[in-house]
Phi, psi and omega in degrees: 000124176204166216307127188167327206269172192249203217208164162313168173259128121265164172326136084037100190269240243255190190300097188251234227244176171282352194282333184322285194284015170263350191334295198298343191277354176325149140261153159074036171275095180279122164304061196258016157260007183294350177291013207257137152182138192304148173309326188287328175285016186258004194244312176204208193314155145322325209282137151311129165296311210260056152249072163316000222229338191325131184323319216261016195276158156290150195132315213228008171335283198332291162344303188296283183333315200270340156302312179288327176246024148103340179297350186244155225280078182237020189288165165289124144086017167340323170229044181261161190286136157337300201282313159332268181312300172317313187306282193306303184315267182013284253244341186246288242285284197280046159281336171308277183320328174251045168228039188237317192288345169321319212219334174303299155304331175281311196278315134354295172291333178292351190303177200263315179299310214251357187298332143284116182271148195224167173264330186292317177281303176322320189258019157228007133279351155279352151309286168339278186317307180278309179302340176279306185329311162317298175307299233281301159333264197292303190307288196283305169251032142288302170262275194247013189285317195322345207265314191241147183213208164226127186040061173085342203276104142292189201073174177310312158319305182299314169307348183260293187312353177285287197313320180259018163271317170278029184026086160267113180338142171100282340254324184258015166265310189315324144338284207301326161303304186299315169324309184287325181307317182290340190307291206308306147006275144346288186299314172322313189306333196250354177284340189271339159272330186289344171258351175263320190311288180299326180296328170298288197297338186282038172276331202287337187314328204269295162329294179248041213285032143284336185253066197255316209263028184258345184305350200228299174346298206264322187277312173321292165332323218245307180303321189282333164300335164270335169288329191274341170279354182291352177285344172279354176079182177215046163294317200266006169216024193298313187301342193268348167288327203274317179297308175304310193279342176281333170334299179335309198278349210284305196304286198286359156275337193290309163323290160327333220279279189346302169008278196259001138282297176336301223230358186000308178342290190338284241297011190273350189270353169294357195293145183248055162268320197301304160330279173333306146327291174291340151290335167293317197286298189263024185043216188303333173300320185319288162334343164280323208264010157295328181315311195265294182341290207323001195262306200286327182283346178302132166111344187326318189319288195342309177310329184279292195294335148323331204296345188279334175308303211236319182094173192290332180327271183297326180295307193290356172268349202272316188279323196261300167278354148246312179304282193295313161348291182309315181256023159314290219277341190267351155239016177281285203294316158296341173299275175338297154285337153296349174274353173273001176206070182317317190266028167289312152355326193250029184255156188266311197279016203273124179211118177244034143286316187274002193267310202292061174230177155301151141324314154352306207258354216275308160346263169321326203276345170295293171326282160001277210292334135333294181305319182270017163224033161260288129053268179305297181319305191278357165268340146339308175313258154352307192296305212293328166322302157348287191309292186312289187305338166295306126001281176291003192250326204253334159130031182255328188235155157270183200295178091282169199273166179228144197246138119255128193267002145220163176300346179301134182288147192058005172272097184223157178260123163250105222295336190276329191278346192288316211263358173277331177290326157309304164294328165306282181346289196294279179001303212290297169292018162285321234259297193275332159083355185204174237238307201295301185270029137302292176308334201284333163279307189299318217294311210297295172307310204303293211275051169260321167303346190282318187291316192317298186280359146317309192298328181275334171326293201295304170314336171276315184292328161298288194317305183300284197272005185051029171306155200267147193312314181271352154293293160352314193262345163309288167339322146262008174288304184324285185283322177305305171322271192328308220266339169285318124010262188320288197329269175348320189256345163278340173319305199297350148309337201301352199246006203226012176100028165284327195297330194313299187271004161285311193271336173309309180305268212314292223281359164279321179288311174336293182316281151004265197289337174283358177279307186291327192288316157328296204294339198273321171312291181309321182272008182282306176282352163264012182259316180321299198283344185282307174103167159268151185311323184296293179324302175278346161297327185292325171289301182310336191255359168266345180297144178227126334340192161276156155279141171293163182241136182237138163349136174084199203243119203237112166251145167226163201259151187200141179285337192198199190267040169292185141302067196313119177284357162287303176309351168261350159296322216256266171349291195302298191282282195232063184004083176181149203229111190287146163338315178225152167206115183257124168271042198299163194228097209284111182269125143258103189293174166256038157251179180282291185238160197246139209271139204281349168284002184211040176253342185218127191235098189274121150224174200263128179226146142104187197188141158093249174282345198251005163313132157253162173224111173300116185217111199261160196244145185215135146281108175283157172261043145240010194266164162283153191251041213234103219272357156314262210321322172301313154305308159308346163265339127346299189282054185243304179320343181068021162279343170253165184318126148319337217230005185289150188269102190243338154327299215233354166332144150241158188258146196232146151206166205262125185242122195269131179257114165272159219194112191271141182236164144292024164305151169283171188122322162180159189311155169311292193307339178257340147331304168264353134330296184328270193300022177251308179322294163337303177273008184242030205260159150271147165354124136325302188298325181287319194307281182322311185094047086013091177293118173351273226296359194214048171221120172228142190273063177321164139257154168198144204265098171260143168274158177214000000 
């Protein structure tokens, strides 16, 4: 643990800067550091009292409404071509999704209901399959989770960090959910390569079948290899996914299509009588065989979480005129040729993605299909890095180290989640050896994740827009039913590798919350020892003689307006002081990016020889952290001195040995999670971006 993390903005105690003495006149001055924590949050709400300005006070709907649905003009790429961007989403957004017809139907069919084939079971899992699209897709995070978000930012994380900037009743359950939602999250990363790669390679069995037992090989190669290229980033072929994935879809309507002339019937199968039907007809089996519908809705999240990449615009054309169309007609075509080959189903090689195809064709479409869910694999891949780093901006992870692998906003590595991710994948297909029994793990993450970000949806949408209760309540009749459904019937798994991506989510939320729970201790008994800053410059202007003062410029790290105790070392030991002294203070909010006017609030502390000058640096949690470039841009700005020596700066932080005690506050055993977590952080200095070579490191002991 060492010196870095920030604190809410307050006023401004003494003589600062002009951004200072404006504090109090922002309007739409957002508590978005409360998860951080300040001596206040150990005292009360999280939420700062003297954040007069808070989205959600009366008065300030309106305000709140236009953070939350996109009206206020921060969207991504606002002024980029559409077609651009929707292009580019192809590429990032629907690689999940539009790689479940690879599988979905093979797996589908094995059920105990669909396994005789009928026309009434065929057109009622392709009933099933188009109707969640319909809710769970098009309806529900297309229409309307798309609307709220935070300051342009989706996925789940941003719904919780939203919820605890407007302090929405429950908030720390409400957290606690998003937290866990991000948990599951993992668990996706590592089921989405393992199930889109093999389900692609095993096209050769279908192509070549002598190289069937070559099938597991070659997809371990193809993972370990994509995992091991992620320290290069995918800057340099990153532009070639939105094209390959419009192939993808173009190829999987193309394919279908011949079918479903053929076959005109299928298309009777959208009516959602049919649905209906196959469940009156077979019951409860019908309901196991939701395991499998549920593989066509895997990525959906995706749609949310992206939104801060692309804005709602370009994901929804990318979705209504490509996506969904494409993987339609490819599950219209395949439905269609299993009714010309009922007893395909009872076959061990029975696969109809790659059977409706020519023989011809089967190949290139292996190729193809490889290429789009190594794709699919890397944006997963990205997302969970994403994830992770979001986490650590919000007070959930310690640090890790972070790569940015291009000048591209959002291309980053994170090397320790790269190589946990990486054993889970092989593991995982070592272990199940095939798509089917891969699915039996997968369902169980998507929709929990699905339920979650419902629940947070409806609390925000209350909160924000004062939507009326019974709309409300339509809404979670709609989705919830569908997404609980799902849930339920992948439940029913639990004993066949459903349990798998269940204990990743716990024990990653485990991770989580015993990390803020540490923090809220440590930093408690680290304010006892530090003292406030004010105070101790006011002790410091009493001393006689004065401390001397030396040539140059000393910034030190500081979590809040403490003491830094390396400045109280540097004193204490070998009693002298630079000339200039900056205390900066890193705030990580709970927006993505922070407005470049309200980011650095500089005042003047201490009086006569003992003046400092205090500068809280306030930070999104997709922004960089590197607190050099942030003074130069302050001092560009002209909140800091022109002539400050920031070239030649040497820098002080305090690196805290923590020492698990038997104080009450939380179990031993998770103390020392805590503390192993603690010693694995990466370096402050590389984190701040802290030159090596004008940085020294105090120690001090805090207890937990």
């Amino acid at each position: 643990m060492q010196d870095g993390r920030g604190t809410p903005e307050r006023p401004p105690v003494g003589q600062g800067s002009a951004a200072a003495t404006r504090s109090k006149q922002r309007v739409g001055s957002f508590n978005e550091a409360a998860h951080k924590l300040p001596p206040q949050a150990l005292l009360r709400d999280a939420a700062d009292a003297t954040d007069h300005d808070n989205v959600d006070t009366a008065g300030r709907a309106n305000r709140a409404a236009a953070l939350a649905t996109g009206s206020e003009p921060r969207e991504s790429g606002a002024h980029a071509a559409r077609a651009v961007l929707a292009l580019g989403a192809l590429g990032v957004v629907f690689g999940d999704i539009g790689t479940s017809p690879l599988y979905t139907e093979q797996v589908t069919f094995q059920f105990k209901a669909t396994q005789h084939v009928a026309v009434a079971g065929v057109y009622g899992i392709i009933s099933l399959i188009f109707w969640a699209l319909t809710i769970v897709v098009s309806t529900k995070y297309a229409g309307f989770i798309m609307r709220a978000h935070n300051r342009g930012d989706g996925g789940i994380m941003a719904l919780a960090a939203l919820c605890q900037r407007l302090k929405v009743p429950r908030m720390a359950l409400m957290v606690t959910l998003g937290i866990f939602g991000a948990s599951l999250f993992f668990g996706d990363g590592m089921i989405t390569p393992a199930i889109s790669v093999l389900s692609a390679v095993s096209g050769l069995e279908v192509a070549t079948p002598g190289v069937a037992h070559l099938v597991v090989p070659i997809s371990v190669a193809i993972l370990i290899a994509l995992f091991m290229l992620q320290r290069k980033g995918t800057g340099t072929v990153g532009w070639l996914f939105g094209p390959v994935m419009l192939i993808w879809f173009t190829v999987l309507a193309v394919i279908g299509l011949p079918e479903i002339v053929r076959h005109p019937g299928v298309l009777q199968a959208l009516s959602p009588s049919w649905g209906v039907r196959f469940f009156l007809d077979h019951g409860f089996e019908a309901f196991l065989t939701l395991g499998g519908v549920v593989l066509a809705v895997t990525g959906a999240e995706a749609l949310y979480a992206d939104r801060g990449h692309f804005g709602p615009g370009p994901i929804r054309i990318a979705w209504f005129a490509v996506v969904w169309p494409g993987v339609l007609f490819s599950y219209l075509g395949q439905a269609a040729w299993i009714l010309d080959h009922p007893r395909a189903p009872l076959s061990n090689n029975f696969n109809p993605f790659f059977s409706v195809m020519p023989h011809w064709a089967v190949l290139p479409v292996v190729i193809l299909a490889t290429v789009a869910t190594v794709i699919a694999s890397q944006a997963v891949i990205s997302g969970s890095y994403s994830v992770a780093r979001q986490a650590m901006q919000l007070g959930y992870l310690p640090r890790l180290s972070v790569v940015h692998t291009s000048e591209m906003e959002g291309q980053i590595y994170v090397p320790s989640i790269n190589w946990m991710l990486m054993l889970g994948v092989v593991a995982l297909v070592l272990i199940f050896q095939n798509s089917n029994g891969l699915a039996n793990a997968y369902g169980v993450a998507v929709t929990g994740t699905f339920i979650l970000n419902t629940v947070l949806f409806l609390v925000v949408a209350r909160r924000v827009w004062r939507t009326p209760t019974w709309r409300l309540t339509l809404l979670a009749v709609l989705f919830l039913t569908v997404e609980v459904t799902f849930f339920l019937a992948n439940v029913a798994k639990i004993f066949h590798g459903a349990w798998l991506p269940l204990a990743a989510g716990l024990l990653a939320s485990l991770v989580m919350m015993t990390w803020r729970r540490g923090q809220v201790i440590v930093t408690r008994n680290r304010r006892a020892k530090e003292g406030g800053l004010e105070e101790f410059l006011e002790q410091l202007g009493d001393i006689r003689p004065p401390i001397p003062r030396v040539h140059g410029t000393a910034i030190f790290l500081v979590p809040d307006d403490a003491t830094p105790l390396a400045m109280r070392g540097v004193v204490e030991h070998v009693h002298t002081l630079h000339d200039t002294v900056i205390v900066v203070s890193v705030v990580a909010t709970s927006v993505p990016h922070v407005d470049p006017n309200k980011r650095f609030v500089v005042q003047r502390m201490g009086r006569g020889l003992c003046q400092v000058l205090f500068v809280r640096i306030r930070n999104g949690y997709l922004e960089a952290n590197s607190i050099p470039d942030a003074l130069a841009l302050a001092r560009k700005r002209g909140l800091l001195p022109r002539n400050l020596d920031l070239e030649g700066a040497s820098y002080f932080l305090s690196r805290i040995l923590i020492a698990p005690t038997r104080e009450p506050g939380m179990a031993r055993w998770r103390k020392k999670i805590f503390v192993t977590m603690a010693r694995n952080a990466a370096s402050p200095i590389e984190h701040f971006g802290l030159p090596i070579d004008r940085t020294v490191a105090m120690g001090s002991q805090i207890s937990v």
